[in-house]
N, C-alpha and C positions, 0 to 999 in steps of 0.2 A: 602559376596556379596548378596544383595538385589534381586535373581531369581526370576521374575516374577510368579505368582502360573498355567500360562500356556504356557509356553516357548514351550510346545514341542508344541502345535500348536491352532490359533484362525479361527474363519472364516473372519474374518479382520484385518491388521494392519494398520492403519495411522500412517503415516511418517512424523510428525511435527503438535506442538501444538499450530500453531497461529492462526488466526482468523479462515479459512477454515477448518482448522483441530478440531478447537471445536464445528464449527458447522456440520461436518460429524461424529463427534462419539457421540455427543447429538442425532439425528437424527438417524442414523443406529442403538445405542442402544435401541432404542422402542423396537423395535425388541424382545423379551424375546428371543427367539431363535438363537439370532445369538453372537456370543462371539467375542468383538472388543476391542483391543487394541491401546490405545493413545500413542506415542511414543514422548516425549520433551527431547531437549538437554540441555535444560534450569530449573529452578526450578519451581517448582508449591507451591504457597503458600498459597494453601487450597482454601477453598467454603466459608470462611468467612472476610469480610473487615477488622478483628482487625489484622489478621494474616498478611495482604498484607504491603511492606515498604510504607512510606509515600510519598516521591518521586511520586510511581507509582501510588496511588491512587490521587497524587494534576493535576487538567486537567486545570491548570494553567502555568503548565512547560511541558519541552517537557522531561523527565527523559532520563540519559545516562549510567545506570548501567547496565543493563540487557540487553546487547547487545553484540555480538558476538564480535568485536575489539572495544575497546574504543578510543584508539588512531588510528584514518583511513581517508582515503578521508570523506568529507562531504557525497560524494553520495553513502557511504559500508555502513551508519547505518542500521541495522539491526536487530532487537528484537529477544531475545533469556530469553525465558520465556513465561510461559504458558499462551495463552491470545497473544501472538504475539505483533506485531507491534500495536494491541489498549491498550495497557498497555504504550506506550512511545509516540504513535502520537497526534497530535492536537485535536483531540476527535470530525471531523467536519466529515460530508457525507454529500455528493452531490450526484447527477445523472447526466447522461451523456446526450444526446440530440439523437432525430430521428436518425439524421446521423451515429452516433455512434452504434447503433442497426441495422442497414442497415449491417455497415461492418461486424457488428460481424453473421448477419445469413445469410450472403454469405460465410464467412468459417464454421460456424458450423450448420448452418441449423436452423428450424422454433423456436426449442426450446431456440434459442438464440435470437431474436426478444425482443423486448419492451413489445408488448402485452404478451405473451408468460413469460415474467420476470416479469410480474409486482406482481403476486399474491404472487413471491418469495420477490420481493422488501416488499412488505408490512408485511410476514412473519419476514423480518428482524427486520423492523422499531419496529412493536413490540416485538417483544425478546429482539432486545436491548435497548427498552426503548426508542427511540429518541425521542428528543422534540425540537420546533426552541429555537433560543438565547431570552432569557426575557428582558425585558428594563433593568431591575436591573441590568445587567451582560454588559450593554452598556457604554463605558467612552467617554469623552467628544470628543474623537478623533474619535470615533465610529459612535458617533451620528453627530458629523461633515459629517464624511464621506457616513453617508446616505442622509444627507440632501445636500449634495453636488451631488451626482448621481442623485437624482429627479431632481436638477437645471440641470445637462447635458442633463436628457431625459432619462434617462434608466426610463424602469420603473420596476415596484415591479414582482419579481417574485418568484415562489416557488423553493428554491434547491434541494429541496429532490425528485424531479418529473421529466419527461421527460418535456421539457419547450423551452423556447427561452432567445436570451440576455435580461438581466437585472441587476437589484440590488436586494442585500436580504440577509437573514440572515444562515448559513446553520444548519441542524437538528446536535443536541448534544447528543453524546453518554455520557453526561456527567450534574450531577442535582447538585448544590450548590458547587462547585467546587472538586466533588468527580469525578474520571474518571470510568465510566462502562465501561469493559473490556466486551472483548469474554467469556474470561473464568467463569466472575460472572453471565452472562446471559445463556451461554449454558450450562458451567458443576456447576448448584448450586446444591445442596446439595443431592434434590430429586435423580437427574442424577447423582450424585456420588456413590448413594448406592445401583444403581444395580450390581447385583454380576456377571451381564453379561460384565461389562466394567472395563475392567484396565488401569489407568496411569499411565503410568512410566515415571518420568519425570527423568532428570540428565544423558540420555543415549542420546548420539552422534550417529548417522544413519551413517553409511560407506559404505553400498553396499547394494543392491538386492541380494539375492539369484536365479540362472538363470539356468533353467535345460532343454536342446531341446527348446529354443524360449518360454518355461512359466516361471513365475515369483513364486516362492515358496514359498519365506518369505524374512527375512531381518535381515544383519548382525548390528549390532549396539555394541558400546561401555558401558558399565554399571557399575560404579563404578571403573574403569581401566580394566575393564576385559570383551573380546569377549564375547559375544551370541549371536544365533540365534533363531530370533522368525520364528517359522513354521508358514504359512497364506496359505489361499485358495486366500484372494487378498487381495494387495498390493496397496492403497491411498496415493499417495507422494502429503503430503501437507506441503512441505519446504521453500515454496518462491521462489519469481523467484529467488533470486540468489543462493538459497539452494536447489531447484530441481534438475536443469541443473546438479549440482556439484554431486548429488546422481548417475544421471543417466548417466553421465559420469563416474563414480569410476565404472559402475556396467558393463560399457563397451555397454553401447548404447549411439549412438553421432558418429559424424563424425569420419571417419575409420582412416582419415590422422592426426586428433589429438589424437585420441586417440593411434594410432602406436607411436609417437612422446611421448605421454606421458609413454609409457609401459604398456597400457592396451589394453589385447586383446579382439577386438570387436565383441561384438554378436549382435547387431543388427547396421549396417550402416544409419542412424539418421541423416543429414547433417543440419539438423535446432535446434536441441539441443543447448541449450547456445547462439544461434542465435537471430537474431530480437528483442534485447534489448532495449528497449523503453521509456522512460523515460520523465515528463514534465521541462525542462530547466525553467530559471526565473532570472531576475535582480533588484538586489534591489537599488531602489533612494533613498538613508537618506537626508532628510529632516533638519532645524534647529528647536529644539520646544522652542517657546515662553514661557518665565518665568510664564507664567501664565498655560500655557499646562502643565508644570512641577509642578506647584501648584495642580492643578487637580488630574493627575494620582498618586500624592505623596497621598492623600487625598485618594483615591479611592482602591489604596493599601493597605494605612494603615488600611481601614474597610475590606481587605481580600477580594476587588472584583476587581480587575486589572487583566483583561484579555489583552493579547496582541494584540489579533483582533479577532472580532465578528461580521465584514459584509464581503459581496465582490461583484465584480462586473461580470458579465459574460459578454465578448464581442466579436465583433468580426472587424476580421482585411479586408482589402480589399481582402484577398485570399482566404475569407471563405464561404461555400456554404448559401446560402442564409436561415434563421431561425435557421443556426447554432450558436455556438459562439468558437475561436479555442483562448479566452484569458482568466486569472483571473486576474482581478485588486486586491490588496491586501493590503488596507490599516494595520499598526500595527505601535501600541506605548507603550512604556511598557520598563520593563529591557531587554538588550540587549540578543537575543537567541548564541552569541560566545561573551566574554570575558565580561567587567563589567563596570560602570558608578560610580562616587562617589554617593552618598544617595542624593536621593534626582532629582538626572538630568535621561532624560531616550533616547532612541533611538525611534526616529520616521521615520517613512517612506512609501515608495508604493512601491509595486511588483510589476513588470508584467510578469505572469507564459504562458508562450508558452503550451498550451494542449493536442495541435496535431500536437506532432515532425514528420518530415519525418526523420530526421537520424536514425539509427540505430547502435545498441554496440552490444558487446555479453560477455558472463562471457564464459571462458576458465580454465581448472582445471592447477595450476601447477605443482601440482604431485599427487600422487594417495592416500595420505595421506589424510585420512579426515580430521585432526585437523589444517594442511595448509589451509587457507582461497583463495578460489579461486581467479582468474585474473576476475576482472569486469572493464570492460570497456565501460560507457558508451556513448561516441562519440556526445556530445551535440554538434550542429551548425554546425555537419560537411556532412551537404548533399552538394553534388559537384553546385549542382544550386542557392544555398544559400536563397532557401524557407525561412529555420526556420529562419535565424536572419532577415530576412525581417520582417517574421510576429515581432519577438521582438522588431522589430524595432518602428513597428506601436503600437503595446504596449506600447512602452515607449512612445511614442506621446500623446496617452492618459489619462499616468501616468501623463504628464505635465500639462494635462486638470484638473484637477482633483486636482493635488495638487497648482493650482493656485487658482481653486475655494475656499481650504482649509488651502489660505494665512494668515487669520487673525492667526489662530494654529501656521504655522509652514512656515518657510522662505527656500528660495534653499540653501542647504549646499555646492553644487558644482555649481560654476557660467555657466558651460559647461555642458547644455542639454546630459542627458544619451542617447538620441537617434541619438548624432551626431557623437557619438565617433566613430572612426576607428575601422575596425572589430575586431582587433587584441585584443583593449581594451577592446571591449563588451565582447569578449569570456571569457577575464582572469576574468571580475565579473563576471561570469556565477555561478547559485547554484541551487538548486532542491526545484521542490516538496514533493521529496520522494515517488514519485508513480511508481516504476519499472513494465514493466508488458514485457510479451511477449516468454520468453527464452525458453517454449513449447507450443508454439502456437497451437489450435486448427486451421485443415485444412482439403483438402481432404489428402487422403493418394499418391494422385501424386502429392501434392505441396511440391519441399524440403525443404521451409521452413516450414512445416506442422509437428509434432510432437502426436499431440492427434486430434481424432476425437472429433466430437460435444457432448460426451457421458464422454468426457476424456481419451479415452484408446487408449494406447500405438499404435501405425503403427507397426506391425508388431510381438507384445508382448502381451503374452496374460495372464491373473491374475494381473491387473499392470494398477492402473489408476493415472492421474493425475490433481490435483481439487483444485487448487489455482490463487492466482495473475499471476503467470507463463504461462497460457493458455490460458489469451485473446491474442486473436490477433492484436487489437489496443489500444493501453488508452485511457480510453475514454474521455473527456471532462468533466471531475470530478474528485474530491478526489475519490481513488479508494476502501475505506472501504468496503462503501455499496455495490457497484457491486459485491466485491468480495462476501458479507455476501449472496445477494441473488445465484450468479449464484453458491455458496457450496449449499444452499439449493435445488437449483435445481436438479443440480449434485447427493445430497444426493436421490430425490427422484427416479432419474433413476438408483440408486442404491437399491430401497427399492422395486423396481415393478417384 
């Protein structure tokens, strides 16, 4: 068995090695002084790209290997490998809008503000390289669909920034069709070889260590076999659906599930696993024109067929004013579920709901780590029927949009997405892939409140939590970059 060479004890462990969690043990190792451990469930395939599968380095597909169930609902995918979820996602960042940092420093306070994130947002942008989409990386479906948003009236705006509705390109973690991970940007090579920082990747997290209300260390799985890493403190950077399931095994979370499940509660949590948040979205397929199909065959074969490289930010009649609570989302390309003969490809528009009022929550179904937990996240089901309203107005616009971009592509269903019976919209209902919320930051008398503005535990002490999991709301963006800056943040109120 592979024993780490400081198992009996760090002044850090991090609890998962995705995006948050490479940028908290890049960050805390400056440190010369301080001994911090990376903990992944998943494999780490070095500091060098020849090492990494092909798959994960093409930012032309969305890869499905390195993920925690392969065969699952559409909204479990989940990255399981070093480098997280930017080893498998669309490789896009966005930013969220004023209103979105309103919410968020009314639960966690000044540090959560926009002003306040930005010197972090811009820490991210360059560590991971971003840059906008080049014309080159545009198909004709692409460049259709910006010239079709100028004729509606959005106009051009920047995604990467705090902003208002429009059209625009968003910033790429990703240069000639290579995907830049977390893991090449924070743990490269330099950061590998301090002798202050250990990764262990291929060990499964199963519980906290819990002694009188402080957090000790952390039991984890390692080659089949129990250990315990000793810590002064404890970074659950799991995911929201991998936090919730930690901190429930360790017996913080709700008294009544967790009695129901067989684990006895040490700290009563009643928002753990709670306020699961998710952005909902419908897709309209479209018919492409023999000549659209001549294009993107064309544009493939020279190895630059991206499946979408614009969008639109908008907003519905429900939405505060300078906000936007939509993404329009034109793509065309090979199909992202099943397959097309050579040669024909799927075309269509999104429209991604931003800012759901519903809520899910992931629930543990046994106390087994290697059982994947209950997620459930409850798209369209607020009792007042906000969210499929706003989608509904969405698709209205989808309709604007792909009229304008009738010469491409014709209506494949004669029957307007936005008139269907609610029952219909629901069953097309699919994801963004932006989970956020299941430890909310809060005050410590809100119970859906889990972590303070700092990330640390209510009522547990050596024990913070620094991922997707902690915002309070999602914000009105792809959630990458938020997440990238507010770890940096997080890292530094850990560094003072």
């Amino acid at each position: 068995m592979n024993i780490p060479p400081l198992a009996s004890g760090y002044d850090v462990v991090i609890l998962g090695g995705g995006v948050a969690g490479c940028v908290l043990a890049a960050r805390l190792s400056e440190d010369p002084g301080r001994t911090v451990c990376l903990v992944e469930a998943g494999p780490d395939y070095g500091a060098r790209q020849e090492s990494w599968p092909e798959k994960i380095l093409d930012s032309r597909a969305l890869p499905r290997e390195d993920v925690w169930e392969r065969h699952t609902e559409f909204y479990r995918i989940r990255a399981r490998v070093l480098g997280g979820s930017s080893c498998v996602n669309g490789a896009w960042n966005t930013w969220g809008s004023h209103a979105d940092h309103a919410e968020w420093t009314r639960a966690g306070g000044e540090r959560w503000s926009a002003g306040a994130l930005e010197p972090y947002r811009l820490r991210a942008v360059e560590r991971m390289g971003l840059r906008t989409v080049p014309d080159s990386e545009l198909s004709v479906w692409a460049s259709a669909a910006l010239a079709a948003a100028r004729e509606l009236g959005y106009p051009e705006v920047d995604m990467g920034t705090v902003g208002r509705p429009g059209h625009g390109r968003p910033l790429l973690n990703s240069v000639d069709g290579l995907r830049w991970n977390a893991a090449f940007a924070y743990l490269d090579p330099a950061t590998r070889s301090r002798p202050n920082l250990t990764i262990l990747a291929g060990a499964l997290v199963d519980r906290l260590s819990l002694r009188a209300g402080r957090v000790t260390g952390a039991h984890v799985v390692l080659d089949g076999q129990p250990v315990t890493l000793a810590a002064d403190l404890c970074v659950l950077t799991s995911g929201t659906f991998g936090s919730p399931a930690v901190l429930l095994r360790s017996g913080i979370g709700p008294a009544a599930h967790l009695e129901r499940t067989g684990i006895r509660c040490a700290a009563d949590l009643p928002g753990v696993g709670a306020n699961l948040s998710d952005q909902p979205g419908v897709f309209v397929p479209l018919s492409p024109t023999d000549g659209l199909n001549r294009a993107l065959a064309a544009k493939e074969a020279a190895g630059e067929l991206y499946v979408s490289r614009m969008l639109i930010r908008a907003a519905s009649e429900f939405c505060p004013d300078g906000a936007w609570d939509l993404h329009l989302l034109p793509t065309a390309g090979p199909p992202l579920f099943g397959s097309l003969p050579p040669g024909r490809y799927e075309a269509g528009i999104s429209a991604f709901l931003m800012k759901p009022v519903s809520r899910g929550h992931v629930r543990l179904r046994s106390a087994d780590p290697v059982e994947p937990p209950e997620i459930a996240p409850a798209f369209l089901s607020d009792p007042e029927g906000r969210d499929i309203a706003v989608v509904r107005s969405g698709l209205r616009k989808v309709e604007e949009l792909a009229t304008a971009m009738r010469p491409l592509a014709g209506a494949a269903d004669p029957e307007p997405a936005h008139t269907l019976p609610g029952s219909r919209l629901r069953a097309q209902v699919g994801t963004y892939w932006h989970p956020v919320g299941t430890c909310a930051v809060g005050p410590a008398d809100d119970p859906r409140s889990v972590v303070d503005g700092q990330g640390a535990v209510h009522g547990v002490t050596g024990l913070r939590v620094a991922d997707a999991s902690i915002l309070p709301t999602v914000p009105a963006a792809n959630t990458q970059l938020p997440v990238l800056a507010v770890a940096e943040m997080l890292a530094d109120t850990l560094r003072a």
